[in-house]
C-alpha positions, 0 to 999 in steps of 0.5 A: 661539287657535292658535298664528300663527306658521309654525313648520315654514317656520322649522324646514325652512329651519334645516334646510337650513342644518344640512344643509350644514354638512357641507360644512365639516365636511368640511374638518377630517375631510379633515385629520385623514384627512390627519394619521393623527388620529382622524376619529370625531368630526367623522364623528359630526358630519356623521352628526348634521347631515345627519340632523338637517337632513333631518329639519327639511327635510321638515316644510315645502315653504314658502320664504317667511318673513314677519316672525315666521317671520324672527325664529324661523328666526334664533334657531333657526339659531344655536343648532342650529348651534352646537350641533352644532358642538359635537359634535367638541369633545365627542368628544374632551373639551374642557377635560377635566383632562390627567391624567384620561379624558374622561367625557360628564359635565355639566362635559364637555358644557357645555364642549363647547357653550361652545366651540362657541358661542362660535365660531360666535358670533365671541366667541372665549372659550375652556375650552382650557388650555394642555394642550389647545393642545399636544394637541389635533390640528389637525383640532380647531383648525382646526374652531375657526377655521373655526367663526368664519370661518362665524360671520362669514359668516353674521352678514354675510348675516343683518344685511344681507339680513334684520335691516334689514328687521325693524327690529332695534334700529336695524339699518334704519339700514343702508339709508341712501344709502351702506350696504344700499340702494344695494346692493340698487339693483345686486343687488336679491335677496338671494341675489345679495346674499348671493353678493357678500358671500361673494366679497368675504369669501372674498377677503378671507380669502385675502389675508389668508392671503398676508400671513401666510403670505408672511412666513413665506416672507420669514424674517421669521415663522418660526412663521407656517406655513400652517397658522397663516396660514390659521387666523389669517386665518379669524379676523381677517377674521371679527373672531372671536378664536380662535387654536391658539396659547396665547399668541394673536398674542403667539406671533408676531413684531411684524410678524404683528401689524401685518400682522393689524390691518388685517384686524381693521379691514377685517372690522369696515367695513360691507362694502357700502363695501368693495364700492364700494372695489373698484369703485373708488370710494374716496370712499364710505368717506370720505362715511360718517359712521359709518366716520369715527366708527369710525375716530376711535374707533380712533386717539382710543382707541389713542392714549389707551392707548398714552400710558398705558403709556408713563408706566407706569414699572412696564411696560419698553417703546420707541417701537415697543413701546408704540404696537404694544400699544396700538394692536392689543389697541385694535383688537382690542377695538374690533373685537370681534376678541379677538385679544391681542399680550400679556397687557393683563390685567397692565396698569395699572388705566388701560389696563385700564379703557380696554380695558374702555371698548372693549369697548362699542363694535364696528365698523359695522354691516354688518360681521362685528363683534358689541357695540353697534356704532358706528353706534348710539353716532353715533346716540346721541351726535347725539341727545344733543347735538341734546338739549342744542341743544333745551333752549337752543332749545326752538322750533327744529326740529332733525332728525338727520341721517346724511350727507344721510339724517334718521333719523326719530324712531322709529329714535332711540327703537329705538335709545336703547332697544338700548341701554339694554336692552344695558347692562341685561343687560349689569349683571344677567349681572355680578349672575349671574357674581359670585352663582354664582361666589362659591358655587363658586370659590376665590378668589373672582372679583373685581367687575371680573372679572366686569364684564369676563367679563360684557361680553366675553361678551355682547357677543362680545369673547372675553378678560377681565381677571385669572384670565380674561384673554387668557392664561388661559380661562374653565374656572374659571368653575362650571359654571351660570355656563358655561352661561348664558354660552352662552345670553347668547353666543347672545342678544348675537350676534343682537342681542337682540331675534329671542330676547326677542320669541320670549318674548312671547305676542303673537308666538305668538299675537297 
C-alpha cells in the first residue's frame, strides 16, 4: 500500500512560510547595514530561505490541507524554520570560546540550531555566555528577540486556527462559548482569524514598547534605551524569555520589572478575551473559569514564594523587595515567559521547589505560553474531584462542566492522557540528561539540575536551576545532550501529538 498522505501539500505550503521569513530577516540586516557590522550572515540566511522556500513551493499547486496534511505541514514548519533561523547564529559562532576562532565543528552547529530553536520555540534557553552578550552586534540580539516574538505569533495562529480543530490533546476545549467560537461567529476564516490575532499582538507588543521606552524618557531607566525596549517587548508580549542582556531584567531598575509583568500576564491570556476586551466587554474574562484559575494560580503561587523568602534569614531583602521577587520569577515561570529579575537559582531549597512547581503549569490556551497549560489542570483537577463525588455516590450522574459548556467524556480522556504523556517524557529527558551528562561534564550534574533542565526544555520555560540557572547557560551540557534538547524544544512547543503521530505507520499508510 503507498503512501496516503499528500506530502507535497504539506511541504509546498512550509514553503510559502520559508519563503517569507525573509521578510523579518530583513529586519536585522537592515541594523546591521545601519551599525557598519558584518550583514553576510543574515545575507546568507535570506539566500537560503528564499531558496529553500521556492523550491518547496513548487512541489504542489493544492492549498487544501486535510487532517494528516495539518499535522505534517505543522511539524515540518517549525522545524525548518528554526533551522534556518539558526543560519546567522552559526555565521557568526554562537557560544564559540571567546579566546579561540569559530570553526563550523559538531559542538559549533549544535549550538546554532539550539538557539534557534529555542527562539522560535519561545523557550528562551540559551549557549551565550557573557563574552557573547558584550560581543555579539545588535543585529544578532535582535535576531534573538525577534526570533521569539514570530515564535509567538505563530503558535497563536496555529492553536487557534488549526490545533482545535485536530483535537490535539485537549486543545478543542478552546471552542467553548467564551474562547474560539464565538470568534469564528465574527471572523468565520481563518485568515480573518489569523489577521485579528496579528492586530491585537502587534498592538500589544507596541505598547509594550511605550512603557519601557517611556521610562527611559522619564529618568527613571536609564539603561532602558530603545533598543531594549523594543527587544523586551517582543519577548514579554510572546512569553519567550530572551533578553540581550547577561543578567535578563535584573539589569534593570525595580520599576522595568513591575512595568514587564503585566505584558508577561497579558501574553500568556487566551487572546480571543483580550479581543472582547477591546470591544469593551470586560465581563468575558471574568465569565471564564480557566482565566480565574490562572490567575489564582499566579497570586496562591507568588504569595507562596514570596512568604518563603521573607522568613529566609539567609536572604536580605524589604517589603517591596520580596513580593517584587516573588511575584515576577512566579509570573515569569507560570507564564512560561523565563524572563529572571535575580538569580532565583541561590534561593532556598523551598522557593526553588516552588519555582520548579510552576514550571508544569503555563498560561491559558489560546495564548503565546508553552507547558502543560491551565485549562488542561482545570480539567484534571474538575475530573478528579468529580471522581472522588462518584466514589461516594456511584448512582449519581454528574457531567463536567466549564461555565455553561459539559466537556464530554472523550476530551477528559485526551487530556488525562496529554498529561501523562507529558510528564512521562518529561521523566525519561531527566533519565537522558543525568546518563549523557554524568559521561562528559565535570562536576557532574546534580538530579535536580537536570530535573529542572529537563522541564524547562520541554515544556519551553528557558532557565534551570544550579549551573544552569538564569544567570548562566546551557553550553555546559555535552554536546548529544544539546542536541536532543533541540529536538524535545520542538516536540514540547507543538504539544506533542502532530510529532508522535508522524511516527506511527498508520498515518502514512493506513
Amino acid at each position: 500500500m503507498g503512501i496516503r498522505v499528500d506530502w507535497r501539500s504539506s511541504c509546498s505550503l512550509t514553503g510559502t512560510v520559508l519563503k517569507w521569513l525573509a521578510v523579518p530577516l530583513a529586519v536585522p540586516l537592515v541594523l546591521a547595514v545601519f551599525d557598519g557590522d558584518d550583514s553576510l550572515a543574515f545575507v546568507a540566511a535570506i539566500l537560503a530561505t528564499i531558496v529553500v522556500g521556492v523550491a518547496l513551493e513548487r512541489l504542489s499547486d493544492d492549498r487544501n490541507l486535510e487532517q494528516r496534511e495539518a499535522f505534517l505541514m505543522v511539524a515540518l514548519t517549525w522545524f525548518s524554520v528554526g533551522a534556518i533561523g539558526s543560519i546567522p547564529f552559526a555565521l557568526v559562532g554562537l557560544g564559540a570560546p571567546a579566546e579561540s576562532a569559530f570553526s563550523p565543528s559538531v559542538d559549533g552547529l549544535v549550538n546554532a540550531v539550539f538557539e534557534g530553536t529555542s527562539g522560535l520555540t519561545t523557550t528562551g534557553a540559551t549557549v551565550m555566555s557573557g563574552w557573547d552578550f558584550e560581543n555579539q552586534s545588535r543585529a544578532i540580539l535582535l535576531w534573538r528577540q525577534l526570533i521569539q516574538w514570530l515564535g509567538g505569533l505563530g503558535i497563536l495562529i496555529v492553536a487557534i486556527g488549526l490545533l482545535s480543530n485536530l483535537m490535539v490533546g485537549g486543545a478543542q476545549l478552546m471552542e467553548t462559548e467564551t474562547q474560539t467560537r464565538n470568534v469564528r461567529k465574527l471572523r468565520p476564516h481563518i485568515d480573518e482569524t489569523a489577521r485579528l490575532i496579528w492586530g491585537l499582538y502587534v498592538g500589544l507588543t507596541a505598547l509594550a514598547v511605550v512603557a519601557l521606552y517611556a521610562l527611559h524618557l522619564l529618568g527613571m531607566a536609564p539603561n532602558m534605551d530603545l533598543f531594549n525596549a523594543v527587544s523586551h517587548a517582543l519577548t514579554s508580549v510572546a512569553t519567550a524569555g530572551f533578553s540581550p542582556e547577561a543578567e535578563s531584567v535584573g539589569a534593570f531598575e525595580p520599576v522595568v520589572q513591575w512595568a514587564i509583568m503585566p505584558f508577561m500576564i497579558l501574553g500568556a491570556t487566551n487572546f480571543v478575551l483580550l479581543y472582547y476586551v477591546t470591544q469593551g466587554d470586560v465581563r468575558q474574562p471574568l465569565e471564564s473559569e480557566e482565566f480565574r484559575f490562572y490567575v489564582g494560580v499566579l497570586v496562591g503561587f507568588s504569595a507562596i514564594v514570596a512568604a518563603i523568602l521573607w522568613m529566609d534569614p539567609a536572604i536580605d531583602k524589604n517589603v517591596e523587595e520580596t513580593i517584587r521577587h516573588g511575584l515576577f520569577n512566579v509570573i515569569s515561570l507560570v507564564t512560561t515567559t523565563g524572563f529572571a529579575s535575580t538569580d532565583f537559582g541561590q534561593w532556598s531549597a523551598g522557593a526553588a521547589h516552588m519555582l520548579f512547581l510552576c514550571m508544569f503549569i503555563g498560561g491559558m490556551a489560546g495564548s503565546t505560553t508553552c507547558s502543560i497549560k491551565s485549562l488542561r489542570w482545570l480539567v484534571t483537577l474538575k475530573a478528579f474531584r468529580r471522581n472522588l463525588f462518584t466514589s461516594i455516590h456511584p448512582e449519581a450522574v454528574r457531567p463536567l462542566r466549564l461555565g455553561s459548556t459539559v466537556v464530554d467524556e472523550e476530551t477528559i480522556r485526551d487530556i488525562y492522557a496529554y498529561v501523562l504523556l507529558a510528564i512521562v517524557i518529561f521523566f525519561l529527558l531527566t533519565v537522558v540528561v543525568v546518563v549523557d551528562s554524568a559521561r562528559f561534564t565535570d562536576p557532574h550534574v546534580t538530579e535536580f539540575e537536570a530535573l529542572t533542565a529537563s522541564a524547562s526544555i520541554f515544556l519551553n520555560i528557558g532557565p534551570a536551576f544550579g549551573q544552569f540557572g538564569p544567570m548562566d547557560n546551557y553550553a555546559g551540557f555535552p554536546t548529544t545532550t544539546r542536541a536532543v534538547m533541540v529536538v524535545m524544544m520542538w516536540i514540547g512547543r507543538i504539544e506533542i501529538i502532530p510529532v508522535l503521530v508522524l511516527l506511527t505507520p498508520a498515518f502514512w499508510k493506513s
